[in-house]
Each structure stands twice: as structure tokens, then as C-alpha cells.
N, C-alpha and C positions, 0 to 999 in steps of 0.2 A: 504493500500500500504506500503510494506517494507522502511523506511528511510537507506538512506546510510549510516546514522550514528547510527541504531540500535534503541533501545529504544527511545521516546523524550517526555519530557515534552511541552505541551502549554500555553504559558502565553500571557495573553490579556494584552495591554498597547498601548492607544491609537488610538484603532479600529483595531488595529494590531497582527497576531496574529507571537510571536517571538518562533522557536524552541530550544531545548538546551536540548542538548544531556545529557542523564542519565548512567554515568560509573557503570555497572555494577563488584561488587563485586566479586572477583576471589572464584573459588569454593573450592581453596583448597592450601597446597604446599606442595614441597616436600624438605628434608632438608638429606642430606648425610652426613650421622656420621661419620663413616670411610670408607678407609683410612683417615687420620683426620691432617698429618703434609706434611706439603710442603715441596719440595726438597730430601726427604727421597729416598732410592733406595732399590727395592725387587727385585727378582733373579726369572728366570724360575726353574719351580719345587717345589716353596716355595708358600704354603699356605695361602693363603689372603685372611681375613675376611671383606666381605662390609657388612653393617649395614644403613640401612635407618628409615626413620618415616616420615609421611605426617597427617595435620590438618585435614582432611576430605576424605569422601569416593569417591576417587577418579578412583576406580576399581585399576584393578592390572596393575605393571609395568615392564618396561623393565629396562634391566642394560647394559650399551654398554661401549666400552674403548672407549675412544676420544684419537686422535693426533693432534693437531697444531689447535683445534676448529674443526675436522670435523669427521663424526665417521669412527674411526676404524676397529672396531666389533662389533657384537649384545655377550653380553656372557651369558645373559640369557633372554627369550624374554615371559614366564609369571609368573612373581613373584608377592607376595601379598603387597598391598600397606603401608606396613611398615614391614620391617622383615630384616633378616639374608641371606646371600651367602655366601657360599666356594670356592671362588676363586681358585683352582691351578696352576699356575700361568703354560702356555705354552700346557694345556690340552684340548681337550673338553669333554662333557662328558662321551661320547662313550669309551676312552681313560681313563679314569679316574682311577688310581690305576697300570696301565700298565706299563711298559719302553719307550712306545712309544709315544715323546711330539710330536702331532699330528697338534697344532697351528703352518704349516709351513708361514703362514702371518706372526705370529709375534716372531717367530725364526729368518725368514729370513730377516724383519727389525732392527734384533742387528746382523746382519752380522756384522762382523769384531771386532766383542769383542766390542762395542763402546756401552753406556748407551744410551736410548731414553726417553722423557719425554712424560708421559700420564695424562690421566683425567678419573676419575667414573662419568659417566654419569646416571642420572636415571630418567627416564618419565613415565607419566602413558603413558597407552595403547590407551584410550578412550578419553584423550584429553591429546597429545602429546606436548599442551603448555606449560602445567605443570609439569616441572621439575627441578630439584636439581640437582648442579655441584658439586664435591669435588677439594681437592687443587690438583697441578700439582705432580707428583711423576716419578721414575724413573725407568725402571726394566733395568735390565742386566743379561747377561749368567754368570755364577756361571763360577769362572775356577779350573782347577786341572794341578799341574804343579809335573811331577815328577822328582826328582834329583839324584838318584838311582835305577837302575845303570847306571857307566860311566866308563869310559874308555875299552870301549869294551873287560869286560873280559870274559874267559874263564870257564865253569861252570863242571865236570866233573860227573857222572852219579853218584848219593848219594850225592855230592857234597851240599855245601848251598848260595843261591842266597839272598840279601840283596836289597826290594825294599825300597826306602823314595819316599813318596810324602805330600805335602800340598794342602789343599783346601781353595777358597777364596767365599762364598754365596752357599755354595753345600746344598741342605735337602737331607737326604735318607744316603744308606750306598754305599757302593761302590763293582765294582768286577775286580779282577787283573788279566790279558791275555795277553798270549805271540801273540805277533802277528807276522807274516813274512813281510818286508816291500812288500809292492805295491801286497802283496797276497786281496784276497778279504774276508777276514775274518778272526776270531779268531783262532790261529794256536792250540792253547790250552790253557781253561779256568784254572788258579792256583787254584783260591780262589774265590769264590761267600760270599757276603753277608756280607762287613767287615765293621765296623763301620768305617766310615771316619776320626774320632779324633783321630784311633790309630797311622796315619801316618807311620806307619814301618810294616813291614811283611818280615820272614824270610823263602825263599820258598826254601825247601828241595829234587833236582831231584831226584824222588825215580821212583821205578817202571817201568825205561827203559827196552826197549820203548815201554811199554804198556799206560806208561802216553798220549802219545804221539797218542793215540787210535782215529782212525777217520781222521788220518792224510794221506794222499798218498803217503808224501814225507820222502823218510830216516832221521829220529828226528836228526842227528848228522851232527857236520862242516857248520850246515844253520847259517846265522846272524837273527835272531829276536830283537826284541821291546818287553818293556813290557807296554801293556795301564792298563791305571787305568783307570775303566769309573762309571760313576753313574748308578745303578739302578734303580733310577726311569727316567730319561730320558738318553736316549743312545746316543743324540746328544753332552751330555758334557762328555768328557775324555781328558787324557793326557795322553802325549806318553815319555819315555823316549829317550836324544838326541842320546844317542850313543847306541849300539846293542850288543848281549852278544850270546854266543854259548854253545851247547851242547855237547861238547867232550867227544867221547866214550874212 
């Protein structure tokens, strides 16, 4: 007959016979290397190396994000019980290498620019007891603020436009587009694929208005924007405050 308390030794004493339970020894653990510093903050888009090891064959495991103690996500659900993952941080796999950060869970939990604090969670598969915590960490959306141009000027056909912008946790390079406000898309792409350390790009109207190709609406006397947005996810850009014109 099964005892409630599992295993049990019997010892006579008395005429008596006394049970007492035998703690059996754990099969295994599991210990998460990195992330490895508390309080630290990663950015969606950036690359995160988890790193595990477990004492014994404990079959393979899963890797989940936790929030506040309770799980957040699965981010991968059969990995081998001590190894490596590449995190990119706001992707799944399917997504992977794309523009498209596809984790709308955990975009749309750092709504409003604000940091959230997470946890690497790792268990096996096969006994889901056994598992390894890492310290608390923080991700945030990467920002892109641009400061040029401003004061709504005037750009004439050959003319040269002066963009400035800065970046604060961005990975990847970036691409520069004029937008039309409240239009539903890129009015015309400048520049693809610019490293984001150069901060300045000096964009040159040439080729009126064939630049302007794809366009329905006459390129001249419209206000536009210029966005700077990242290429590998299209959720982070920045838009310059004031709007500049094409004057023929």
C-alpha cells in the first residue's frame, strides 16, 4: 500500500512498529549562468545570450521569461539540459532576422517607453520541479529621437536637406523616410541601411519628381516628416517635430 509520505523506513521499538519517512534525494539541478547581473536593462532587438548547466540527466528543458513570479512566455520549449540560446530580444522564431518584432505580448507590455523587470526561467520538461531562476533584469524599447530638421524649412529641387538624429539601446542600422503626416505610409524611402553611429545624413533632392516614384500625390508645396526607423524592428523610429517641403 502507497504511504502518504512516500518511501518509509520501519523500526521496531517496543512491540511497536514506528514509520519515518525517507527524503529522497533530488535527481538533479538546474543552475542559470546568464543573464548573470541584476538590475541591468536590454532593449528589444538586442541579442541575449542564456547559458544554463544542470548536475544530472535531467532530459531537456524549457526556457520561459517570468514577470512578477508568474510566467510570461515559453521562448523556447525543447532545449538540451545544459546549453546555449539566442535570445533576440522582441522576436520569435518564425520572425527571426526580419523587420518584423513579432512578440506583440511583450512590445505591448513596455507600452509607453516605461522599463519592465523580468526573470530567465529554466525547467526540465520531464520533471518540471526542477528548475533554475536567474537575477531580475530589465528590457526597454531602444529610442530614436531626431532633431533635424526644424523649423519647417523649405527644400528646393537639387537642393540639400540636413537630417540629425540620436539613438539610445538601438542594435541594427537604420532607414531614413519622408513621411506625409497622418498619410498611411512611407511617402518616400531616402536612404536604407545607414549605420546608426553616423547620426547625420545629408539628403540631396535630386531627380524631381521621379524621386518621388510611387507617389499619387504632386511631390511639391506637401509638408512631410522625416522618420528614422530601425531595420530590424519597424516598431522603433523617430519622427522629426517640425515638417519641411519640396518646392519646385
Amino acid at each position: 500500500m502507497d504511504h502518504p509520505y512516500g518511501a518509509v523506513a520501519l523500526l521496531a521499538e517496543n512491540n511497536f512498529c514506528i514509520a519515518e519517512p525517507i527524503v529522497a534525494e533530488p535527481i538533479g539541478t538546474l543552475t542559470v549562468l546568464t543573464p548573470a547581473s541584476s538590475g541591468t536593462t536590454h532593449f528589444i532587438t538586442e541579442p541575449l545570450t542564456i547559458n544554463w548547466t544542470s548536475t544530472a540527466d535531467i532530459g531537456n528543458v524549457r526556457i520561459k521569461l517570468m514577470r512578477d513570479g508568474s510566467e510570461f512566455e515559453t521562448l523556447a520549449s525543447n532545449e538540451p539540459r545544459t546549453g546555449s540560446f539566442l535570445w533576440r530580444i522582441g522576436y520569435s522564431d518564425s520572425t527571426l532576422g526580419s523587420s518584423a518584432c513579432s512578440d506583440a505580448a511583450l512590445i505591448g507590455a513596455l507600452g509607453g517607453g516605461a522599463a519592465r523587470r523580468f526573470q530567465i526561467r529554466i525547467e526540465s520538461r520531464s520533471h518540471p520541479e526542477i528548475f533554475g531562476e536567474g537575477p531580475e533584469f530589465n528590457i526597454s524599447m531602444p529610442t530614436i529621437t531626431v532633431t533635424q530638421p526644424s523649423g519647417n524649412p523649405r527644400i528646393g529641387c537639387g537642393g540639400t536637406l540636413g537630417i540629425v538624429w540620436e539613438s539610445s539601446g538601438l542594435w541594427g542600422d537604420i532607414n531614413l523616410e519622408a513621411w506625409r503626416p497622418g498619410g498611411g505610409g512611407p511617402y518616400h524611402v531616402i536612404q536604407e541601411n545607414i549605420d546608426r553611429f553616423l547620426g547625420h545624413y545629408d539628403w540631396r533632392v535630386w531627380g524631381c519628381p521621379s524621386v518621388w516614384e510611387g507617389s499619387l500625390d504632386e511631390p511639391y508645396n506637401i509638408d512631410l516628416k522625416i522618420r528614422v526607423r530601425s531595420t530590424s524592428c519597424h516598431d522603433v523610429y523617430g519622427e522629426s517635430t517640425g515638417t519641411f517641403r519640396v518646392t519646385d
